[in-house]
Kinemage of the C-alpha trace (Angstrom):
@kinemage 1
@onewidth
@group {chain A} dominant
@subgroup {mainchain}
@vectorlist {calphas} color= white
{ca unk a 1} P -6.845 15.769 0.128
{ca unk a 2} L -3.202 16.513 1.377
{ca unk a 3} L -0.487 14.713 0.419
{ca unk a 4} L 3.046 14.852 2.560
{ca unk a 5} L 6.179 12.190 1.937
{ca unk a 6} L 6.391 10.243 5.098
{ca unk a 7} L 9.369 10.553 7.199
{ca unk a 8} L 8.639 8.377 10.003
{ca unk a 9} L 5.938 5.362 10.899
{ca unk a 10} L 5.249 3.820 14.198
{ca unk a 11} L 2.636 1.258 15.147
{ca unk a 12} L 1.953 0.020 18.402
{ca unk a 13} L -0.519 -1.994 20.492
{ca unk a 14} L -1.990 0.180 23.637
{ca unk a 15} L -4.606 -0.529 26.111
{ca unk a 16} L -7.397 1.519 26.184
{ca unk a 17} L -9.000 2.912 29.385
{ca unk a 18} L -11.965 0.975 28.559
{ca unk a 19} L -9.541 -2.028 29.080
{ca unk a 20} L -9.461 -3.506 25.649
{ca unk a 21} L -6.679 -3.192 22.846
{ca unk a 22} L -5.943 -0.732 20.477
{ca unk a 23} L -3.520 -0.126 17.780
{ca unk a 24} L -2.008 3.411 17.659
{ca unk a 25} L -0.257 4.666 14.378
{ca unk a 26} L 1.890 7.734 14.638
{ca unk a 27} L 2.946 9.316 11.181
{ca unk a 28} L 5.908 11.983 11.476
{ca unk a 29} L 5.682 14.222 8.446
{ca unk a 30} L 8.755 15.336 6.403
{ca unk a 31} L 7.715 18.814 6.771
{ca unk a 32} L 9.114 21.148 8.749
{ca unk a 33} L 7.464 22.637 11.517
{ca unk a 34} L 4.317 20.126 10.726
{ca unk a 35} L 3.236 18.018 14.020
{ca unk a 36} L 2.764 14.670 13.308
{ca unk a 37} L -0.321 12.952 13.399
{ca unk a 38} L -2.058 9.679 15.049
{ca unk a 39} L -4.748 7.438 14.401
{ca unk a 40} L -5.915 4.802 16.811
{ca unk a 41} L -7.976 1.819 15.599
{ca unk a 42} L -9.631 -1.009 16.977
{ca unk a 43} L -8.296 -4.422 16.368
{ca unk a 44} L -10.918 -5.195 13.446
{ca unk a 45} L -10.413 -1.679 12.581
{ca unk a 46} L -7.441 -2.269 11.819
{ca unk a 47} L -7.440 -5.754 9.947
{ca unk a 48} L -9.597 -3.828 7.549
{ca unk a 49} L -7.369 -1.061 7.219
{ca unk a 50} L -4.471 -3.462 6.586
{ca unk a 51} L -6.397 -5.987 4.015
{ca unk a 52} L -7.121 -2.864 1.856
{ca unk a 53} L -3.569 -1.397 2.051
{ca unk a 54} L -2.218 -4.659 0.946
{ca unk a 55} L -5.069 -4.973 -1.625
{ca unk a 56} L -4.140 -1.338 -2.423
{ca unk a 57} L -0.568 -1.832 -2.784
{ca unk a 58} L -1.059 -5.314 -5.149
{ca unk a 59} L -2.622 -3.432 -7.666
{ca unk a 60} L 0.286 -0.718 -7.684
{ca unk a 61} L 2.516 -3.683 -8.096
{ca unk a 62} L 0.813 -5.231 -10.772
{ca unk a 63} L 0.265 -2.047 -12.549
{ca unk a 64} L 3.528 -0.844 -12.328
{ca unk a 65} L 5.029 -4.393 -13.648
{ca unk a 66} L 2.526 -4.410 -16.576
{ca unk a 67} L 4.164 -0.786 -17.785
{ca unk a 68} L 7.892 -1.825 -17.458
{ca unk a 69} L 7.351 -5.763 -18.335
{ca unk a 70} L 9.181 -6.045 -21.757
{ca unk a 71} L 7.463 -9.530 -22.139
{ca unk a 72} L 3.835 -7.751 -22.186
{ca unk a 73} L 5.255 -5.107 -24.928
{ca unk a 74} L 3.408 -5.790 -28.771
{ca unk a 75} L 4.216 -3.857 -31.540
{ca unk a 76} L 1.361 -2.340 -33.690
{ca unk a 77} L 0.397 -4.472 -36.675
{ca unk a 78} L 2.870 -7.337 -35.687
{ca unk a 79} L 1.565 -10.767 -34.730
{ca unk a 80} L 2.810 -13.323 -33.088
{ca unk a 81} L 2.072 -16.349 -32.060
{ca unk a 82} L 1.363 -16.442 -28.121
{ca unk a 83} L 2.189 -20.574 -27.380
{ca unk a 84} L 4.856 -22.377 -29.093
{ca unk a 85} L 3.688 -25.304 -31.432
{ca unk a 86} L 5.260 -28.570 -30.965
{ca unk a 87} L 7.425 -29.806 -34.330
């Protein structure tokens, strides 16, 4: 699989010939000299696409916070406790 850095995104609802709704996506790539490329989706094609690019980009998130959290860092061979105790 190819990977390119985005340079431009564009999503927009078109009618088909067929008379029903579709949502086009045009990617421009950063390349030079590369055409860009489209997709188009149906409606429920493309809640699917967007509940697993959310999905997608959660776990990114919460990956990437659990590197750089400093809260989540332990040292080897050093315990502590994890609740306070009450005095």
């Amino acid at each position: 699989m190819m990977q390119h850095e985005v340079e431009n995104m564009n999503v927009s609802l078109i009618s088909g010939d067929d008379g029903f709704d579709r949502i086009a996506i045009k990617i421009a790539s950063a390349l030079a000299g590369e055409a860009g490329s489209s997709l188009t989706l149906t409606p429920s094609q493309a809640r699917v696409l967007a509940t697993e690019l959310i999905a997608a980009v959660n776990r990114a998130e919460v990956k990437n916070s659990l590197k750089t959290s400093p809260n989540l860092w332990r040292r080897q061979g050093v315990t502590q406790p994890r609740l306070a105790t009450a005095s």
